[in-house]
Structures are given as C-alpha cells and as structure tokens.
C-alpha positions in Angstrom: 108.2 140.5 69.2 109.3 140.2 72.8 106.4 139.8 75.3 106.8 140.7 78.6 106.1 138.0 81.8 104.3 140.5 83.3 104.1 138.1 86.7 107.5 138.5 87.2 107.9 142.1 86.3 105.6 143.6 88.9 106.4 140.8 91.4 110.3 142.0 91.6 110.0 145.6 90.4 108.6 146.4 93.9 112.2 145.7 95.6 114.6 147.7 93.6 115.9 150.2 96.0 114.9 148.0 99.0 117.9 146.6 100.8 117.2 143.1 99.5 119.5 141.2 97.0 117.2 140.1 94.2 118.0 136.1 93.2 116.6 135.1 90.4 116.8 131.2 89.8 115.7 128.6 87.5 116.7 126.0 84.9 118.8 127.6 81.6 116.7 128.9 79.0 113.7 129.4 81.0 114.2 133.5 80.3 116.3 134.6 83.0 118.3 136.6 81.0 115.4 138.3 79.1 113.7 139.1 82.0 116.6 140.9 83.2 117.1 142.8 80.3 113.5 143.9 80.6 113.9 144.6 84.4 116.5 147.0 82.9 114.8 148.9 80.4 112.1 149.4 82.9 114.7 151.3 85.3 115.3 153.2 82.1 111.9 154.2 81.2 112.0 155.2 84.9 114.5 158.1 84.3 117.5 155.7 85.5 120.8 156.6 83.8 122.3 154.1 81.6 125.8 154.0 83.0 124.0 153.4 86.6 123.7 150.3 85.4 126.4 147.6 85.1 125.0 143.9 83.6 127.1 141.4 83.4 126.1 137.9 81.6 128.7 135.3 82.5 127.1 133.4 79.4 128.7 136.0 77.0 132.4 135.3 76.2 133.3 139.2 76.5 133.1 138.3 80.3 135.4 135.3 80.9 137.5 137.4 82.4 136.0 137.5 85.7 136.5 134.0 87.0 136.9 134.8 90.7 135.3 137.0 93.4 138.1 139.2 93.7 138.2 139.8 89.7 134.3 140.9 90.3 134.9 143.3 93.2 137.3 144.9 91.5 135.5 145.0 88.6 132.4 146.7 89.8 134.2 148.9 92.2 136.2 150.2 89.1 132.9 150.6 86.7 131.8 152.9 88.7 134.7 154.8 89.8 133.8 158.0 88.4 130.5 157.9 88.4 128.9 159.7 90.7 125.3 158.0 91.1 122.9 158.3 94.2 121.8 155.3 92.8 124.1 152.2 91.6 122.1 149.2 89.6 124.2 146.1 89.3 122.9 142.2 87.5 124.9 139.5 87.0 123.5 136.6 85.1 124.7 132.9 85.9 126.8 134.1 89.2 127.4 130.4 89.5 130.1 130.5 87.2 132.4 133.1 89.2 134.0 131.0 92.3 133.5 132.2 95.6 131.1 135.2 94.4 129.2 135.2 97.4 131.9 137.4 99.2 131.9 139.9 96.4 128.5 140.7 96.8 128.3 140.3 100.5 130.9 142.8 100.4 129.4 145.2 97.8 125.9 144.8 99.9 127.4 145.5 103.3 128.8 148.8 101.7 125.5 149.5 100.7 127.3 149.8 97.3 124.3 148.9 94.7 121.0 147.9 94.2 122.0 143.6 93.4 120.2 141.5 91.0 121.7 137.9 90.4 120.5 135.1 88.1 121.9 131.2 88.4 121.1 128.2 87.4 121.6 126.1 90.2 119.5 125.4 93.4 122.8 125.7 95.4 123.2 129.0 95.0 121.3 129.8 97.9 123.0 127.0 100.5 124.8 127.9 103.4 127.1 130.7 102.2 125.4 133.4 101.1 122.3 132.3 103.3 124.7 132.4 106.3 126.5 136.0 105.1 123.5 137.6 103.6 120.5 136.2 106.0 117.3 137.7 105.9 119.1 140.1 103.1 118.2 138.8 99.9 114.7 137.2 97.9 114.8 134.5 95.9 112.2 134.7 92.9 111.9 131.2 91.5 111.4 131.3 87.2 109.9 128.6 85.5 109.1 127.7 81.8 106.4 129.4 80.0 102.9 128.8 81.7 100.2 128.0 79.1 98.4 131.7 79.5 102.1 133.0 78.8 102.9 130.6 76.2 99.9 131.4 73.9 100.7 135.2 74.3 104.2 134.5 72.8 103.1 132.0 70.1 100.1 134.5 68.6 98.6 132.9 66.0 95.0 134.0 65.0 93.9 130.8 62.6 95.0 128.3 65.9 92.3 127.4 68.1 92.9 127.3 72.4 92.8 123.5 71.4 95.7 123.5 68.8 97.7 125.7 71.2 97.5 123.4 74.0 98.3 120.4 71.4 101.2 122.6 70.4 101.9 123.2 74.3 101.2 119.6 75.3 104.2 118.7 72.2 107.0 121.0 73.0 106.5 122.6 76.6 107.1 126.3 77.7 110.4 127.1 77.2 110.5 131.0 75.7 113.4 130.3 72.6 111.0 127.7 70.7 108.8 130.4 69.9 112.3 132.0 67.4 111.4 128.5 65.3 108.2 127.4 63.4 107.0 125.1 66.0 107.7 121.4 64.1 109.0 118.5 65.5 112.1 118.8 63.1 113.0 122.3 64.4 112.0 122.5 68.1 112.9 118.9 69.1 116.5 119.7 67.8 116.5 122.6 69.6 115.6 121.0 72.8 118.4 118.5 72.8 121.0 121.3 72.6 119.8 122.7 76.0 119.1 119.6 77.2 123.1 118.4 76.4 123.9 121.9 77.8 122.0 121.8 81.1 123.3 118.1 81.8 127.0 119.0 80.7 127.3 122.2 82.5 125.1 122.0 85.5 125.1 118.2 86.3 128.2 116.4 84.9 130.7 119.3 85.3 129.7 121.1 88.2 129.1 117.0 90.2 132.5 116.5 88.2 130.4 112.7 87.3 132.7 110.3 86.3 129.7 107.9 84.4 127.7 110.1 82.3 126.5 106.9 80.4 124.8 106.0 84.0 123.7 109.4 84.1 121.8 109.5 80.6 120.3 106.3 81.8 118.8 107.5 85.3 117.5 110.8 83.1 116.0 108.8 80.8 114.1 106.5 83.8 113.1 109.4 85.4 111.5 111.0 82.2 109.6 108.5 81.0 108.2 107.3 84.3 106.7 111.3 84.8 104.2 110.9 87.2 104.2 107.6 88.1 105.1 106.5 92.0 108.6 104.7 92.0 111.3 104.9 94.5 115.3 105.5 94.2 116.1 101.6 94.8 113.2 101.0 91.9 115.4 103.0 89.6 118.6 101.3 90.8 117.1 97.7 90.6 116.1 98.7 87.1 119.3 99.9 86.1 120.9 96.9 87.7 118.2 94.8 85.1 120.0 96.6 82.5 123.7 95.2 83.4 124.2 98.9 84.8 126.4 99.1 88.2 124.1 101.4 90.0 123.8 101.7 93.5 120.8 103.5 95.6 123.4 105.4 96.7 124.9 106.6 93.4 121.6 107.1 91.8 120.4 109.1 94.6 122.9 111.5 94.3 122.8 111.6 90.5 118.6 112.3 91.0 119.9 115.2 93.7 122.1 116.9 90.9 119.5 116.6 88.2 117.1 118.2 91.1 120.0 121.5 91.9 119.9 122.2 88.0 116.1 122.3 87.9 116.0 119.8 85.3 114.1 117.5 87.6 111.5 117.8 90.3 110.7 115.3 93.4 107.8 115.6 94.8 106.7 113.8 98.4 104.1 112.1 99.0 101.9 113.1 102.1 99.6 110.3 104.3 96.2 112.6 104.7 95.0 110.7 107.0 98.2 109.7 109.1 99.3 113.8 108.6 102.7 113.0 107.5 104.7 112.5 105.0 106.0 109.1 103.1 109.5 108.7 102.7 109.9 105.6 100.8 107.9 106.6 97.5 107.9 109.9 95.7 106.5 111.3 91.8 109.4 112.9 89.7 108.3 115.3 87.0 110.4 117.0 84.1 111.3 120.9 84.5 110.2 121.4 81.3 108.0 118.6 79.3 109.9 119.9 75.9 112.8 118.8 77.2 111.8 115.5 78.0 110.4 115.1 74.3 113.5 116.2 72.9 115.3 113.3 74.3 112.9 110.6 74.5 110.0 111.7 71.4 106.5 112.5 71.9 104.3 109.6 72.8 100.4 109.6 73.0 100.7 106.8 75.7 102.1 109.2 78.2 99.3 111.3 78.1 98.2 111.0 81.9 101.7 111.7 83.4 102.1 114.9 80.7 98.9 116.1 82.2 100.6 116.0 85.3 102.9 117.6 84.6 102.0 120.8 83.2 99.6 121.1 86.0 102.5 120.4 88.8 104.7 123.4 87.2 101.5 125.4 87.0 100.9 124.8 90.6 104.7 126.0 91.6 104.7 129.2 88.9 100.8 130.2 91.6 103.5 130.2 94.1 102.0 126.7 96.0 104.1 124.2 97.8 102.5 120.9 96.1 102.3 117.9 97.4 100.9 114.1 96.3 98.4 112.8 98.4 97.6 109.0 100.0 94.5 108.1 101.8 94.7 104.5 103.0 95.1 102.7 99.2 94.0 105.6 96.8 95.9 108.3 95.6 95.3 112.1 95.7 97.5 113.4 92.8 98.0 116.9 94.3 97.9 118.4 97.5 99.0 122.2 97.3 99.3 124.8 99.7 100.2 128.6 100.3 99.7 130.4 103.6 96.6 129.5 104.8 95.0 128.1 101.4 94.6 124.3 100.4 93.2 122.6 97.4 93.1 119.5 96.2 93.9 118.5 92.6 93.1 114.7 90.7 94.9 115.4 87.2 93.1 113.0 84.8 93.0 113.0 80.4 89.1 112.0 80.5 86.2 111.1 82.5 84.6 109.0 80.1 82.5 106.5 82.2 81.1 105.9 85.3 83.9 103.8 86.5 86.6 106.6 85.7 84.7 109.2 87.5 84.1 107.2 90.8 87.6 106.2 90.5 88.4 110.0 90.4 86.4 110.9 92.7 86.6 108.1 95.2 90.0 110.0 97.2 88.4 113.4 97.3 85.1 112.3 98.9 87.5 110.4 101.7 88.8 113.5 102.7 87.1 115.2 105.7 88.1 118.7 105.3 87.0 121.5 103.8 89.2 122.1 101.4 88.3 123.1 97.5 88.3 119.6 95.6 88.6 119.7 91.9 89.2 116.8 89.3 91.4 118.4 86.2 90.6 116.9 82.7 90.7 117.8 78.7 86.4 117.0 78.9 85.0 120.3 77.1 81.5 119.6 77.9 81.1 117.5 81.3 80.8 119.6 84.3 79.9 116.9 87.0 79.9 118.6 90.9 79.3 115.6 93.2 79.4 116.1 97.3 81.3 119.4 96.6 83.5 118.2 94.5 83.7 119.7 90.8 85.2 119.0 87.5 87.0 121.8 86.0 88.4 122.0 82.1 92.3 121.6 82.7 92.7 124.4 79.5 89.9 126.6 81.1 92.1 126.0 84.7 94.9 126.9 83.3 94.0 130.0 81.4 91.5 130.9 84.6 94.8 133.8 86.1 
C-alpha cells in the first residue's frame, strides 16, 4: 500500500499554476520520485488531462536519450506539439543527469511554456546558474527520509508496540523502499549498501570525478561512526594519516563537501551563545539517513547517544528549522534551532537515570538567559522532571507530537 507524505503534498500542491519552478531535492531513495508520481495523480483527480502531462525520470533507461539541454528543449517542445493545453504540466526527475539543463528550462519558463517540477539529487543544483537565470523564480522544497510519525504509517503493524517501532526505526532509519522487505537485518542492511554504493558512486566519486575512492570509503566511514561527536576536518586527516592514509585537510575537506552536495552527510556549526557567533574550528557531522550508516558500518548499541541525535537533528530540518549546536563557556547545548522568529533549545540524551546525569543535562540550559523553550529529549517513559522552566520531554512522544 502506498501512503501518502501528506507534508509534502499540501506544502507544494499550493504552487502549481503559480509562476514558480518547483525544485524538489534530496538524497536518492528518500521518495522523490513517488512523491512526484503522487503530485501527478493529484492533478489528475483534479480534472487535469493525462497528455498535459509530460514526466520524465532520467533514472529509467527509456530516457537516456536526452543527455543535453538542447535534446530536452526539443523534446518537450515536440511532446506537446499538437496539443493544444491552456495548461502544460512538465517533471523531470534527477535533472542533474542532463548537462547544461538549466537553459532548457530557463527557456521553457521564460516562454511561460509549462507549469515546471524538477527533482535532483545534488545540493548544486541550485548554485549560481539557475539561481542567477531563474532568481526569485523557482522554490526549493527540501525531502528528507521518513520521519518517525511517517515511518510507522508505512510500516503498519498492529501486534508492534510505539516501542518496537522506534527499535525497528532506531535499526534501519527512514528511508521509504525498506518498508517492500520484512524489516531484518539480513534483508534491509543489504538493501542499504546498494544505495549507499549507488549514492557514493554516482553522486560523489563520479560527478567529483575522485581519483581515491579507497580514501573516500575511509573519510565516510570516520564520519559515520563519529555521529554526533565534535571533531574537526584536520582531526579526520590526522586520523587518517594514523592509518598510513595520504590525506590532507585539504583533500578531506573537499571529500566531506561532496559527501555534504549528495545529502549523504550533514555539517552542522557550532554557535558560542554567549559570544553570539559562530565557531569555525569544530563542527558535529550526522548521517542523512541512520540506515545507511548501519548498512555499512552494523548496528551498535554503544552508539546509542549520537543515533539519538541523529534522528532528532533530521527531525528538526524535516519542521523546517535551521539547527544549530550550541556552546556556553565549557558545556555543550546539543541543539540550537530556529525558524522566523521561533527558538528552542534541545539537549538530546538516551536516559536520565541519576542525579548526576540530569544536572549534567541540565546544567547548559539553566546558563542561558533567554527566554527561549528548553527541553531535554530522552527514551525515559515515566520521568517528567521541569526544573527553572526547563522540561523533560519523551523523545518518542516529541517525535510523534505533529
């Protein structure tokens, strides 16, 4: 049964027929594609004819032959030759993979030729050419993984507990295709590695045309496992050098950038609270998808703090907030994240279950002079402690709260 992201449906629905060029962008396999297809039918349902509508998925073999913008001009120009529509619908899924395909679709826009809706899987595809042709002309909607809300309405199973489903969740992460498999290590972890050897083939060794992809597996792997933790670029170079690895800051900065364009991995700042700006030396990295991660490195009860994280970082990005890690003199504020004029602070923890773990949690929120909402995330069912405004929240009950 296909379930519908609702989020995304009836956040991009609204500017169809708008002059706006939709962008839809995110890592592969996070349901681009489906939620096109679904965008579609709902045109249909709408009264929209079918042959209004041209899709093209540059995934699909049948349409190899458009390799050039040129080839896609032509193309959609010649689709809809003789058909006389008020209204023209156009999607093209993985634009990345036609060269120069701004131009066509500057062009077809200026004409006011179709309503546009692209997908990629890059975070370049909104740099300096189609943001300097198409300024002010075109949305980019941002598509993660499967939240946990969305992920239990696509694995519906009656006899699992909201406990099991987060184990489950916790295991293999929120990418839609998992749910076609029984959910077992055997299965889904197999599954995983395929799209994780596709994304870093395709987007990162092929598109950066990398020369070492043996250094590249390794700087993945560092970055993976250290999820959540504070390290630095020349950390992960002097480690690599440990290993008898020739790896400059230089090279595994740009290695961390490409990993960063094909969503696979996310940097996040950190941000002096009380100085009011922001750190460059030392930054968290956290996995696009934590499946992913387990796919190429196993599951491991250790990491359970940095998994945490994790899901609560990509969480914080599908709400629409810019997020942020905090520092306050010595301690740490795990997130800091913000969206017009809102603010909320986040500690991300497994358990509180002492005295000494919750002042320790709660020690960096009660520096902070503002007021802000503080909360303190953790798996505790039954402890709800509020101290000098301050409160603890269920990190299951959080994430099911929208």
């Amino acid at each position: 049964m296909e379930i519908k992201r609702s989020s995304y449906i009836n956040t991009i629905f609204p500017y169809f027929d708008t002059p706006v060029i939709k962008v839809l962008t995110g890592m592969r396999r996070v349901g681009k594609s489906t939620l096109i297809l679904q965008l579609i039918r709902l045109l249909q349902d709408k009264g929209t004819d079918s042959d209004a509508i041209l899709y093209i998925n540059k995934e699909l073999l049948e349409w190899d032959f458009i390799t050039s913008y040129m080839e896609l001009y032509k193309f959609v120009k010649g689709f809809f030759l003789d058909k006389h529509y008020a209204k023209r619908y156009v999607f093209i899924d993985e634009i990345q993979e036609i060269s120069g395909w701004e131009k066509a679709i500057a062009s077809l826009f200026s004409e006011s030729f179709a309503d546009i809706t692209i997908t990629g899987s890059n975070a370049h595809l909104l740099a300096s050419d189609l943001a300097t042709l198409l300024s002010g002309r075109y949305i980019e909607f941002k598509v993660y993984p499967l939240t946990f809300k969305e992920f239990c309405a696509f694995h519906q199973r009656s006899d699992n507990t909201v406990k099991e489903q987060f184990s489950l969740f916790l295991r293999y992460g929120g990418l839609p295709g998992i749910h076609a498999f029984e959910l077992s290590d055997s299965a889904v972890f197999t599954y995983l590695h395929g799209i994780y050897s596709t994304i870093v083939l395709k987007d990162v060794i092929q598109r950066n045309d990398i020369k070492d992809p043996a250094l590249l597996d390794h700087v993945i792997k560092y970055v993976f496992d250290n999820c959540g933790n504070i390290t630095s670029v020349k950390r992960i170079s002097d480690y690599l050098k440990a290993q008898k690895l020739t790896a400059s800051v230089d090279k595994v900065l740009n290695y961390i950038h490409y990993l960063e364009k094909a969503f696979l991995v996310y940097e996040t700042q950190r941000y002096d609270i009380k100085g009011l700006r922001f750190l460059e030396l030392y930054s968290k990295y956290y996995a696009g998808d934590i499946g992913l991660r387990h796919g190429l490195l196993g599951y491991k009860d250790r990491d359970i703090n940095g998994l945490l994280e994790n899901i609560v970082y990509l969480e914080l990005l599908q709400r629409g907030y810019s997020v942020h890690i905090g520092k306050f003199d010595t301690m740490e504020v795990d997130f800091i994240a913000e969206k017009q004029n809102e603010k909320h602070y986040f500690q991300v923890c497994y358990l509180l279950p002492n005295e000494e773990v919750i002042n320790r949690e709660f020690r960096p929120l009660e520096r902070i002079q503002d007021s802000y909402p503080k909360y303190i995330l953790s798996l505790d069912e039954f402890q709800a402690i509020e101290r000098n405004g301050i409160k603890t929240i269920n990190l299951i009950d959080f994430l099911l709260a929208v």
